[in-house]
GUDREN-12889 format. One line per 5 residues: for each residue z, x, y of C-alpha. Coordinates in Angstrom, 3 decimals. Each point is the difference from the previous one (the first is absolute). Layout:
N
Z/X/Y | ... .
***
This chain:
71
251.006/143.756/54.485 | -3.795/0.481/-0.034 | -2.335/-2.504/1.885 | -0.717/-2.870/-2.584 | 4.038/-0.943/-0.168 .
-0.065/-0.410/3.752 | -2.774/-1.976/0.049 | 0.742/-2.719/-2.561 | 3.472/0.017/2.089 | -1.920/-0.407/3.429 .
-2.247/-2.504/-1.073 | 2.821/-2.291/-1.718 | 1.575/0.134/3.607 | -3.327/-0.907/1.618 | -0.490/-3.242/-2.291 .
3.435/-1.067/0.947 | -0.121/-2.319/3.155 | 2.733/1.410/2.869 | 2.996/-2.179/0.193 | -0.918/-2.884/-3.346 .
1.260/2.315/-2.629 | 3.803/0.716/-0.096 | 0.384/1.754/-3.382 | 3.466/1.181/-0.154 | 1.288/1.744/-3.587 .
3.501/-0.469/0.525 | 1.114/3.346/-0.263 | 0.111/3.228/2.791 | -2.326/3.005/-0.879 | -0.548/3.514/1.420 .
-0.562/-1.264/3.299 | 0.639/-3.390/1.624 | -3.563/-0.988/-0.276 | 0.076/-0.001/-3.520 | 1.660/-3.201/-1.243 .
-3.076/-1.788/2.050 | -2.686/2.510/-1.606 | -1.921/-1.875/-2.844 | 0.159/3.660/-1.874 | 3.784/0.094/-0.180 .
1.666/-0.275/-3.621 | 3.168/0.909/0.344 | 0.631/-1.044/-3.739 | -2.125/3.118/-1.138 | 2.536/2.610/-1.700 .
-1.307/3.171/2.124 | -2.509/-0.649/2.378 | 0.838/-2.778/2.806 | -4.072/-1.101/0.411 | -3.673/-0.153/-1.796 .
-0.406/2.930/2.167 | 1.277/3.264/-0.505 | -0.081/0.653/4.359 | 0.133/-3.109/2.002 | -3.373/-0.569/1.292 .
0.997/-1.616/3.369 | 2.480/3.197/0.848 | -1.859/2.865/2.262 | 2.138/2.578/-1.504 | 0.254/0.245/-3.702 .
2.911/-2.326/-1.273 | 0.586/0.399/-3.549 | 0.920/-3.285/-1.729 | 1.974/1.716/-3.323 | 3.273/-0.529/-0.351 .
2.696/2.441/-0.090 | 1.249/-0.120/-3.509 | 3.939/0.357/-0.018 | -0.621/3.169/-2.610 | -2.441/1.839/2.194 .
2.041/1.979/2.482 .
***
């Protein structure tokens, strides 16, 4: 992920005030923190977020899905 993609997702975080904003998508992601992430689209046929690493991971986290097909 190079630096503009994690700064667009920091600075979305930063405009959202702690604790008023419970954005929930309805369905689980890669991690548990994903169904609250305003990135998550778990509709999206092969990746599971606008990002193709989650910016808010320190370790690179892909977010494509594992096509049925593909192993």
């Amino acid at each position: 992920m190079n630096a503009p993609d994690k700064a667009v997702a920091f600075e979305a975080l930063m405009k959202d005030a702690p604790g008023s904003d419970h954005y929930d998508s309805g369905y689980d992601g890669i991690l548990p923190e994903c169904r609250n992430c305003r990135f998550h689209r778990p509709l999206w046929k092969y990746q599971s977020c606008v990002f193709e690493e989650c910016p808010y991971c320190i370790t690179k986290q892909s977010t494509k899905k594992v096509m049925s097909n593909e192993r």
